[in-house]
C-alpha positions in Angstrom: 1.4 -27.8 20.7 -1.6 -25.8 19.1 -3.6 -26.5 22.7 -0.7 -24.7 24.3 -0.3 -21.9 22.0 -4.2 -21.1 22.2 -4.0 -21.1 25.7 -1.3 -18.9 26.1 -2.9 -16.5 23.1 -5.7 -16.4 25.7 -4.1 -15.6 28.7 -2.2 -13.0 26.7 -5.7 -11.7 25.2 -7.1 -12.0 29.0 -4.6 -9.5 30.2 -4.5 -7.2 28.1 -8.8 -6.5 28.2 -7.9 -6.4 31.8 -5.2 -4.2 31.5 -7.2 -1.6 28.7 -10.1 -2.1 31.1 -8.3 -0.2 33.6 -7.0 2.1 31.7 -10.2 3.2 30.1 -12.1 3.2 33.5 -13.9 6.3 33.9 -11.5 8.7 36.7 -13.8 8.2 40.1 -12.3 11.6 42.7 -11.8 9.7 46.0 -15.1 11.4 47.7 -17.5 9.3 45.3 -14.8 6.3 46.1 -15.5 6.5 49.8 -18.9 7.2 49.4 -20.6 4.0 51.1 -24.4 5.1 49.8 -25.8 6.8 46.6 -28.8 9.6 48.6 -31.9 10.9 46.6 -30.8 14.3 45.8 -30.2 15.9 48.8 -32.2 13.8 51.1 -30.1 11.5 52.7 -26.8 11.1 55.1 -23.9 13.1 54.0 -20.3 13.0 56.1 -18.1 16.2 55.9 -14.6 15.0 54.9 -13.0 18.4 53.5 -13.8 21.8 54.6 -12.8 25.1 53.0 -11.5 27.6 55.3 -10.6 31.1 53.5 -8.8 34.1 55.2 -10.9 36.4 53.4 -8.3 37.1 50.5 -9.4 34.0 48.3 -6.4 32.1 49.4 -8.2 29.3 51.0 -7.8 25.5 50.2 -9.7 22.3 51.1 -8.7 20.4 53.6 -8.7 17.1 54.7 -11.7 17.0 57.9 -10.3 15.0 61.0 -12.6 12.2 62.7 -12.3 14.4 65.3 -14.6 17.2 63.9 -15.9 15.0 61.0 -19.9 15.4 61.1 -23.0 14.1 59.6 -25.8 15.7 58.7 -29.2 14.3 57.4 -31.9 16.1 55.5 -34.8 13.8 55.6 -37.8 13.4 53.5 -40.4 15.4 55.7 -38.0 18.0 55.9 -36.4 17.1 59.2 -32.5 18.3 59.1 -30.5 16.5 62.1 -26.6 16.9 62.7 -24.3 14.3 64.5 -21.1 16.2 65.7 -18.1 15.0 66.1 -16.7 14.8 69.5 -14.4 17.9 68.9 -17.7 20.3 67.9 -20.3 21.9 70.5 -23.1 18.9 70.8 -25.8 21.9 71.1 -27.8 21.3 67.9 -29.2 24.5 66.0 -31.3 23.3 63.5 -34.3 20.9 63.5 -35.5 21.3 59.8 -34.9 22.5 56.6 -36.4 23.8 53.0 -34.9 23.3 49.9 -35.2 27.0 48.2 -34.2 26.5 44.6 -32.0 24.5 43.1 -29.1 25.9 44.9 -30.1 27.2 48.2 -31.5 25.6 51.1 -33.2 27.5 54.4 -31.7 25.9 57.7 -35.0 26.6 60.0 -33.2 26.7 64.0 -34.6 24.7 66.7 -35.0 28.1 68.5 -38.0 30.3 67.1 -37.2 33.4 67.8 -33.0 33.0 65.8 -33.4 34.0 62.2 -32.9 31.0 59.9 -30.1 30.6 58.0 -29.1 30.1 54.3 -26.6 27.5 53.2 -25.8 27.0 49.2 -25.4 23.8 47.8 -23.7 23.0 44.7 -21.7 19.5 43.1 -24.6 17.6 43.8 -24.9 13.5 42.8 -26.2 10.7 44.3 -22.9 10.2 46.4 -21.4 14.0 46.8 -22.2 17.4 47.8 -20.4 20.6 48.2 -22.4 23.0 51.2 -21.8 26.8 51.2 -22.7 28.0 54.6 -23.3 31.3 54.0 -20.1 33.0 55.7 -19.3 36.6 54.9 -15.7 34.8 53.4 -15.5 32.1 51.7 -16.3 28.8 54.0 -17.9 25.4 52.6 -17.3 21.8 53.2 -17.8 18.4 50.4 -19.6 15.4 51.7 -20.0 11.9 50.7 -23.2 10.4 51.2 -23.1 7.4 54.1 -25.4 5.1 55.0 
């Protein structure tokens, strides 16, 4: 009788640490859930998977990125800067390298000499996400997850 009652005292004790375990879990958002890699600051493989889109009243929202237009970009540690596009985006690369500015702003350098470079703003950054401002006269950014 007592070896019954401890073990069921156990299991009970067992179930609730698990229960109060989960409960007291630090909240995760779901981009640092699906993020497959933790990158070095921002060198590394990040994947777009929501993009802002603003009409130019401050309306705009995030929204969910399709695998469609879903890309990848990669700032290596030499300061390379390659893009994979997505089968629904032009497949003309612009950029071949970048320079991190501050600790907000990065210079995009294009593959082109003679196109000015171009600014992009980057801000929510961790070792698995990153929020890109592209430098549009309206609001227009997109959050990544970093992917191996």
């Amino acid at each position: 009788m007592k070896t019954t009652r401890l073990l069921l005292s156990l299991m009970l004790l067992w179930t609730v640490i698990v229960a109060c375990k989960n409960d007291t879990a630090d909240p995760v958002d779901d981009g640092a859930k699906r993020a497959m890699k933790e990158n070095n600051g921002l060198v590394g493989k990040w994947k777009i998977v929501e993009y802002l889109a603003d009409p130019g009243d401050g309306s705009g929202t995030y929204q969910a990125v399709t695998d469609d237009v879903a890309h990848i970009i990669e700032f290596k540690e030499n300061g390379e800067f390659v893009e994979k596009k997505a089968q629904g985006q032009s497949s003309v690369p612009l950029f071949n390298a970048y320079k991190v500015l501050d600790d907000k702003r990065i210079e995009l350098i294009p593959i082109d000499k003679t196109a000015p470079s171009h600014i992009w703003y980057y801000s929510d950054l961790s070792t698995s996400k990153l929020t890109l401002g592209y430098g549009c006269i309206e609001a227009c950014s997109g959050k990544y997850i970093a992917v191996e």
